[in-house]
Residue, then its C-alpha position, 0 to 999 in steps of 0.5 A: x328903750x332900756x331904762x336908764x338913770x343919768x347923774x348930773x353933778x356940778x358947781x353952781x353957775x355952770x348950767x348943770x341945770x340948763x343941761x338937764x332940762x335940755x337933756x329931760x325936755x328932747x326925750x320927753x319930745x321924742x317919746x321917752x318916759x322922762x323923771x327928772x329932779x334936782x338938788x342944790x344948795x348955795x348954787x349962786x355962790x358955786x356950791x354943789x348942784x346934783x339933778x338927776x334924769x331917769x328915763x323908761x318909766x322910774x316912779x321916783x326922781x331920786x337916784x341912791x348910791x350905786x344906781x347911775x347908770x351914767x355920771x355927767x361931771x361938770x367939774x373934776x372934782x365934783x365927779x370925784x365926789x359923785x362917784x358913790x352914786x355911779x353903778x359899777x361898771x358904769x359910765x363916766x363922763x366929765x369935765x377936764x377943768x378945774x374950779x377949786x373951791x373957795x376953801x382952795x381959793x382960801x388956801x385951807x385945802x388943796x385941789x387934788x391932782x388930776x392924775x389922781x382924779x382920773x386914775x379914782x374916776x377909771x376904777x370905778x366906772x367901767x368907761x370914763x372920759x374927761x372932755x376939754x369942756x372949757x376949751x372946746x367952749x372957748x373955741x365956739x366964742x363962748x365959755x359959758x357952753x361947756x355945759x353943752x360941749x358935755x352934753x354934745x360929746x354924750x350925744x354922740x357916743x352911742x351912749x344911749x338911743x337919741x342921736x346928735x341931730x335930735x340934741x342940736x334941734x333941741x338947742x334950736x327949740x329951747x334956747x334963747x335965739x342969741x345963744x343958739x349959734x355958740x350953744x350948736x358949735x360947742x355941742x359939735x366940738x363935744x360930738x368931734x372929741x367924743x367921735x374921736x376918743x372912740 
């Protein structure tokens, strides 16, 4: 396969991390030469997380500005903020739902418009779709798998060799027994919105 470099940027208590093991274990089960790694801060208390999956045989698990290939946002803003490390031309995909910060919960600061938002994340990627992650995951009886409603949209846009299917047996075989079942449907509504935005 052609080398690849995939962002992930979140907040904690999202499963940014969930989604990049989850990610990094199916390729490495199905061939795929896999480098993955991580960086967070104050995760528990919904600081930054950003990890990172290269897949075709790059050394490092670093990934410098202007490198990704792909970024996956879990939080609009937090997409916004990542876009230095997105290439150009590159694709976007990101969370609709925003999740202010605590210095807009604070009122210091204000949360920028989405429209703003989008119109920044459409310059700079040469493709950029923003996933109703939350309210997909809601609609599979569980919040907590918008994670996986992104992950479920990535898969199934073509975006790079692995399929739907080989994502869903990786819920199968990864996940807590009693998570499966939401964990399926919300990758399969992620699937249905991205089927339907191409």
């Amino acid at each position: 396969m052609k080398p690849l470099r995939i962002f992930f940027s979140g907040v904690g208590g999202q499963g940014t991390l969930t989604a990049t093991r989850l990610l990094a274990e199916t390729a490495l089960e199905n061939g795929m030469e896999v480098t993955a790694g991580e960086i967070h801060g104050m995760a528990q208390r919904g600081g930054v997380v950003h990890s990172f999956v290269l897949l075709g045989g790059y050394m490092s698990p670093k990934i410098s500005y202007a490198e990704a290939d792909i970024l996956l946002g879990f939080e609009p803003l937090e997409t916004l903020r990542a876009l230095p490390f997105l290439r150009p031309g590159g694709l976007a995909l990101s969370s609709d739902t925003p999740i202010p910060p605590l210095s807009v919960s604070m009122g210091r600061d204000k949360y920028p418009e989405m429209e703003s938002i989008r119109e920044q994340v459409d310059e700079c990627a040469g493709k950029a779709y923003f996933v109703p992650c939350t309210e997909l995951a809601g609609r599979a009886g569980n919040v907590q798998t918008a994670n996986t409603v992104l992950l479920g949209a990535f898969f199934a846009g073509g975006f790079f060799d692995l399929k739907l299917d080989i994502f869903l047996k990786g819920i199968e075989k990864r996940l807590p027994p009693r998570l499966v079942d939401a964990n399926l449907q919300a990758a399969r509504l992620g699937a249905e919105f991205m089927t339907s935005a191409n």
